[in-house]
MIBATOR-313300 format. One record per residue (C-alpha): residue number from 0; residue in three letters; x, y, z. Coordinates in nm, 4 decimals. Layout:
BEGIN
<n->NUM, res->ala, X->X, Y->Y, Z->Z>
...
This chain:
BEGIN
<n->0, res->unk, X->3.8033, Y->4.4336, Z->-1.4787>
<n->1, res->unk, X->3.7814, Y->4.1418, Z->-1.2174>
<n->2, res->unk, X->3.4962, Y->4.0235, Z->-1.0060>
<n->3, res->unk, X->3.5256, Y->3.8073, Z->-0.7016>
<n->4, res->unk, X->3.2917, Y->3.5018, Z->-0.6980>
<n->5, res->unk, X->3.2101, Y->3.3693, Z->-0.3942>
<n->6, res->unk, X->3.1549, Y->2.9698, Z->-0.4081>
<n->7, res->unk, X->2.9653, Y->2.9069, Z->-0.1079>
<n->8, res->unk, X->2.7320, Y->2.6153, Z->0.0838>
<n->9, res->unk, X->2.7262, Y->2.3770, Z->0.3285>
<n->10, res->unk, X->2.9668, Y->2.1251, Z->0.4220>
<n->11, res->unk, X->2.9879, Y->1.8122, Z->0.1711>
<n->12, res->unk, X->2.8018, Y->1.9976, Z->-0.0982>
<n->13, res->unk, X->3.0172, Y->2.0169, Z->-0.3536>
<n->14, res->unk, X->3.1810, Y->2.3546, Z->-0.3633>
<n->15, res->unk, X->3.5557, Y->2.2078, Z->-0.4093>
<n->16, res->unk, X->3.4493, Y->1.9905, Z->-0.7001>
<n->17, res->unk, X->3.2862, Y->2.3039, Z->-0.8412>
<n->18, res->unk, X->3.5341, Y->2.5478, Z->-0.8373>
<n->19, res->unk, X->3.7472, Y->2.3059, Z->-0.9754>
<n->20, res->unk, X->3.5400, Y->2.2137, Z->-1.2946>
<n->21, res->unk, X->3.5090, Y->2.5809, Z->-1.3680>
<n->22, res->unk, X->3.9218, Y->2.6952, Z->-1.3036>
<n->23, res->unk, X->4.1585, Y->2.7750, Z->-1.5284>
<n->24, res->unk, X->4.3613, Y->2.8595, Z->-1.3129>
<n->25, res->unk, X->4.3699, Y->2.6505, Z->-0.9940>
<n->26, res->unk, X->4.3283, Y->2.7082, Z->-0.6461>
<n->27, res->unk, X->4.6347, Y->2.7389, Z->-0.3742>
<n->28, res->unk, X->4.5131, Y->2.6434, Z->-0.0350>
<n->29, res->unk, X->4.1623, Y->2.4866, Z->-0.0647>
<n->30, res->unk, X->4.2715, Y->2.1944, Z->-0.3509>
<n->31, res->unk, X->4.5788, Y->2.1326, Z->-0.0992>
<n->32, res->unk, X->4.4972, Y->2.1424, Z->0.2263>
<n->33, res->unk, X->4.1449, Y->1.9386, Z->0.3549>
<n->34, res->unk, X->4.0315, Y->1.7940, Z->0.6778>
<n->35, res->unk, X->4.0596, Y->1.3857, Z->0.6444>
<n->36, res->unk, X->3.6611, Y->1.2745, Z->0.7604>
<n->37, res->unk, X->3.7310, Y->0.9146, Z->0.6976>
<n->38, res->unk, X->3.7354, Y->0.9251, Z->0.3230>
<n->39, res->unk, X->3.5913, Y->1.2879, Z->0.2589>
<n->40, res->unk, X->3.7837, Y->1.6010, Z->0.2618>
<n->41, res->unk, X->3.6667, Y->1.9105, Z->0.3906>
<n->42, res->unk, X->3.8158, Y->2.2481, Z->0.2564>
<n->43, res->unk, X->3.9472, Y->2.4416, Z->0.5367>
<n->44, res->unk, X->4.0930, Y->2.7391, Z->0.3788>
<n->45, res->unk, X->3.9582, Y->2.9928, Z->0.1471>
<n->46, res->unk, X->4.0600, Y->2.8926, Z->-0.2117>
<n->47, res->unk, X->4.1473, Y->3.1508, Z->-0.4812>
<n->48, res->unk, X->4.1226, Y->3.0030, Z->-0.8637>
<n->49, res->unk, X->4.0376, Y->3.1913, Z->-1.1198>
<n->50, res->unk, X->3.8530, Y->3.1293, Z->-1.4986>
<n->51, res->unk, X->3.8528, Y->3.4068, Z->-1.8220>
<n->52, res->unk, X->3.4465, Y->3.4833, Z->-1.9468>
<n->53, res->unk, X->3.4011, Y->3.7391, Z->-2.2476>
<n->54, res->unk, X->3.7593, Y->3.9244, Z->-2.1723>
<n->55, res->unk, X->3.6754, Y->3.9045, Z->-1.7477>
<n->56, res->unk, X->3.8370, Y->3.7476, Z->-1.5770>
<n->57, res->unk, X->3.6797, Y->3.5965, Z->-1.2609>
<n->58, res->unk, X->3.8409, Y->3.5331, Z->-0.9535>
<n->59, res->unk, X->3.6496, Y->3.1654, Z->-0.7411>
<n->60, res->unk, X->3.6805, Y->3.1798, Z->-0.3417>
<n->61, res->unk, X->3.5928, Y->2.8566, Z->-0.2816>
<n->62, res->unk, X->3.4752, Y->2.9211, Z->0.0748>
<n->63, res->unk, X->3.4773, Y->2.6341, Z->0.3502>
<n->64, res->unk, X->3.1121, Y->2.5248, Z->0.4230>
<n->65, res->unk, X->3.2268, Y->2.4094, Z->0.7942>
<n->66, res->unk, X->3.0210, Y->2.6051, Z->1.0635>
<n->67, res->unk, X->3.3890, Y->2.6352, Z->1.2679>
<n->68, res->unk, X->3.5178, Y->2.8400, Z->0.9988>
<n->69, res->unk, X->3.2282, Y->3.0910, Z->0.9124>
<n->70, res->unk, X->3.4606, Y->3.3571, Z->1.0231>
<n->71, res->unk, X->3.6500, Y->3.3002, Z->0.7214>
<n->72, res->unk, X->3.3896, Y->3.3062, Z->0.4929>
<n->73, res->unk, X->3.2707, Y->3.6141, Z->0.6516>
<n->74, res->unk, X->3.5944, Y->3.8109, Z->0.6281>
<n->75, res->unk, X->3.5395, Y->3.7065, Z->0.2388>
<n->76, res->unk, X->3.2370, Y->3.7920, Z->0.1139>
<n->77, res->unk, X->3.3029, Y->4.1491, Z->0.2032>
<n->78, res->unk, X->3.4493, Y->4.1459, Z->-0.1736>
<n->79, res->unk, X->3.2393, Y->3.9083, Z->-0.3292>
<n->80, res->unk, X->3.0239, Y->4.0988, Z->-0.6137>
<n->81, res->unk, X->2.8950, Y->3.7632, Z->-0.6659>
<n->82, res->unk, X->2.8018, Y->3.3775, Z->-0.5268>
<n->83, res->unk, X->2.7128, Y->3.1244, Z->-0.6565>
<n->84, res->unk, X->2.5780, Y->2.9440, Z->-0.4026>
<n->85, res->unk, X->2.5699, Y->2.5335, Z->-0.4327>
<n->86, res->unk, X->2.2986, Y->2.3305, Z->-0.2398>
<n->87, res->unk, X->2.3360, Y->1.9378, Z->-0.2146>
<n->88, res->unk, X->1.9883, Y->1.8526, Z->-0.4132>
<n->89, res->unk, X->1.9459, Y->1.5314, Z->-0.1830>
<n->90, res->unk, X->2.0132, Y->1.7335, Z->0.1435>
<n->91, res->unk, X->1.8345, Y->2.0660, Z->0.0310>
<n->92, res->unk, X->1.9104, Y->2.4099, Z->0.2065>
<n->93, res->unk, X->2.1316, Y->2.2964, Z->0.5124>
<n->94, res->unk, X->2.2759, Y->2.5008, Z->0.7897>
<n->95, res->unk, X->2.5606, Y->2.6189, Z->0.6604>
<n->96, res->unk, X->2.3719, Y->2.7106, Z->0.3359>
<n->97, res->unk, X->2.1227, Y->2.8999, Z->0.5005>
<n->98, res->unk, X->2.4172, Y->3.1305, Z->0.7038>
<n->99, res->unk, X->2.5920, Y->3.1830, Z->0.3364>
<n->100, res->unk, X->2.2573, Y->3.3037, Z->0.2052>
<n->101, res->unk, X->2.2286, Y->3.5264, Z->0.4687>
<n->102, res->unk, X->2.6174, Y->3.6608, Z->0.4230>
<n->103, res->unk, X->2.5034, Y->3.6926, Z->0.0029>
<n->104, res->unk, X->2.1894, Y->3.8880, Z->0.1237>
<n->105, res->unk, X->2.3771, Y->4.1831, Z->0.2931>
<n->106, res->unk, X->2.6707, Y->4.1620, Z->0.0665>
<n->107, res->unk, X->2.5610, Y->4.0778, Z->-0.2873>
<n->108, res->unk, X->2.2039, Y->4.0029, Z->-0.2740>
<n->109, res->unk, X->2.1399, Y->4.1041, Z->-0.6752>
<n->110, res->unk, X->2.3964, Y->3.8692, Z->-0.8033>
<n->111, res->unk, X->2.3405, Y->3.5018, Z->-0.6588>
<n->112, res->unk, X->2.3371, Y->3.1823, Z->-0.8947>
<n->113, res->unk, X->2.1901, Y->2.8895, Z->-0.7194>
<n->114, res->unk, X->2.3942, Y->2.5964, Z->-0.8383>
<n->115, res->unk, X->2.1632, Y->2.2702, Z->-0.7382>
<n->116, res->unk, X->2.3961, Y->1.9565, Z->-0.6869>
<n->117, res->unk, X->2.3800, Y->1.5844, Z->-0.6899>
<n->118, res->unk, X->2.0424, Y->1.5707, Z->-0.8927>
<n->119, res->unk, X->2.1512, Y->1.2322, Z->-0.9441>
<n->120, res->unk, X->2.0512, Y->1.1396, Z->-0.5857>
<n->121, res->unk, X->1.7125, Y->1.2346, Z->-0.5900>
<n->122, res->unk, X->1.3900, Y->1.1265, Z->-0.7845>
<n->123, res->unk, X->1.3732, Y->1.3421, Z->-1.1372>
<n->124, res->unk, X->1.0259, Y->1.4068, Z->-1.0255>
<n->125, res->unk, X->1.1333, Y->1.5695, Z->-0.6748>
<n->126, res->unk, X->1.3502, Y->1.8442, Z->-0.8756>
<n->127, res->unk, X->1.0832, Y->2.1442, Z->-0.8960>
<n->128, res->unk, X->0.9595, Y->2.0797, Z->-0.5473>
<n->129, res->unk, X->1.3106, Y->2.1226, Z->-0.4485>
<n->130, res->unk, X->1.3634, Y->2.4173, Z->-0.6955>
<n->131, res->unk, X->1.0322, Y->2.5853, Z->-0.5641>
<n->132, res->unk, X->1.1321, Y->2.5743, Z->-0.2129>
<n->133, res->unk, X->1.4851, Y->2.7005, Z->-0.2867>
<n->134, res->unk, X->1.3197, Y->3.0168, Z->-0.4299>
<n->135, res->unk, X->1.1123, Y->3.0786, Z->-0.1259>
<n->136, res->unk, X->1.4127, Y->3.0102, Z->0.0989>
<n->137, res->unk, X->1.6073, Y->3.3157, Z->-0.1305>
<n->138, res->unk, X->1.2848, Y->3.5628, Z->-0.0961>
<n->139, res->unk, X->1.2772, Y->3.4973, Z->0.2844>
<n->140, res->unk, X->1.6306, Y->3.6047, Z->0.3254>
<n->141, res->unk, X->1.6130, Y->3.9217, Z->0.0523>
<n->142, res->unk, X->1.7495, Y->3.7774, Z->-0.2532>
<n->143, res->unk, X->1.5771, Y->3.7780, Z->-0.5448>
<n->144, res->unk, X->1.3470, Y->3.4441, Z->-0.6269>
<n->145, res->unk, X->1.4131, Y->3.4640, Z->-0.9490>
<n->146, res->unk, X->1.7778, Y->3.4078, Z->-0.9397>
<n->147, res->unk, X->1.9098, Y->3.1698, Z->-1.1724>
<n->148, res->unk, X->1.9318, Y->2.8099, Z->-1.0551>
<n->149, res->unk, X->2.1267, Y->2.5780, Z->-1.3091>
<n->150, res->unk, X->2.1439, Y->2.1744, Z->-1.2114>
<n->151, res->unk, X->2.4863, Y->1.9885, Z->-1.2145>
<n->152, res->unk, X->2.5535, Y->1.7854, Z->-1.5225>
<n->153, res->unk, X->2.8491, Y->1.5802, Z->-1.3023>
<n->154, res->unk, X->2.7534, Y->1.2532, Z->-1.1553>
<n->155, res->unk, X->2.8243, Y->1.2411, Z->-0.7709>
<n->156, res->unk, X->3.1155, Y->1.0577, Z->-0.6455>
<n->157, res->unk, X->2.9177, Y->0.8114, Z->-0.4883>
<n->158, res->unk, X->2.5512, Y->0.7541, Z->-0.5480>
<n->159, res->unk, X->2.5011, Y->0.8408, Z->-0.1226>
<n->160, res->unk, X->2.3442, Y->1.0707, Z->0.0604>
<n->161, res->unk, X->2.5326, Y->1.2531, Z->0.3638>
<n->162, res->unk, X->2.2941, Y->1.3986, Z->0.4729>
């Protein structure tokens, strides 16, 4: 049996990178084909990668986190029986991030893992502030508040916010 992950969050967050670290198998469209903003690529195609865990195998859509292509992600998460949703720690739940909770919320609101990114870029003692408002964010919006949130052990690619 398969289940379809959706890798989701705003733009610049970290999704790509993600999916990438996780795949065994990698991705067609979304490690290919980006958007050039000046030195930062933007994924602007659903991705499809997928990894093996205890015999399953699990299938990533790496979702754009552009607000022009939400009808993408949309069209996805109709057959995503998961997310894991990544939120730039530095930047903290961003438009784009807030839309994708809402899409987990009607379509898989029992199985969300936060995945908090770029801890590097904030203060060590900011991270439970952060943490505690990401759980009231995911009550307000019907997902369970005590969903797992795990923190990045990757350094960011620069040590900048774009936020």
């Amino acid at each position: 049996m398969s289940l379809n992950v959706g890798v989701l969050g705003h733009v610049d967050s970290g999704k790509t990178t993600l999916t990438k670290a996780l795949a065994d198998t990698a991705s067609t469209a979304s490690f290919d084909r980006h958007a050039d903003r000046g030195g930062r690529y933007n994924t602007v195609d659903l991705g499809f990668s997928s990894l093996m865990v205890s015999a399953r195998k699990l299938t990533l859509v790496d979702c754009p986190g552009h607000a022009g292509l939400i009808k993408a992600v949309l069209a996805a998460s109709n057959v995503f029986d998961m997310a894991l949703v990544v939120v730039d720690a530095s930047c903290g739940i961003q438009p784009q991030t807030a839309e994708h909770l809402l899409l987990c919320s009607i379509f898989c609101p029992s199985n969300v893992i936060i995945v908090l990114n770029k801890i590097d870029l904030v203060p060590e003692n900011q991270i439970n502030t952060i943490v505690k408002k990401l759980r009231k964010t995911l009550k307000s919006v019907g997902i369970s508040e005590n969903s797992q949130v795990y923190m990045n052990i990757w350094k960011s690619k620069t040590n900048e916010r774009i936020c």
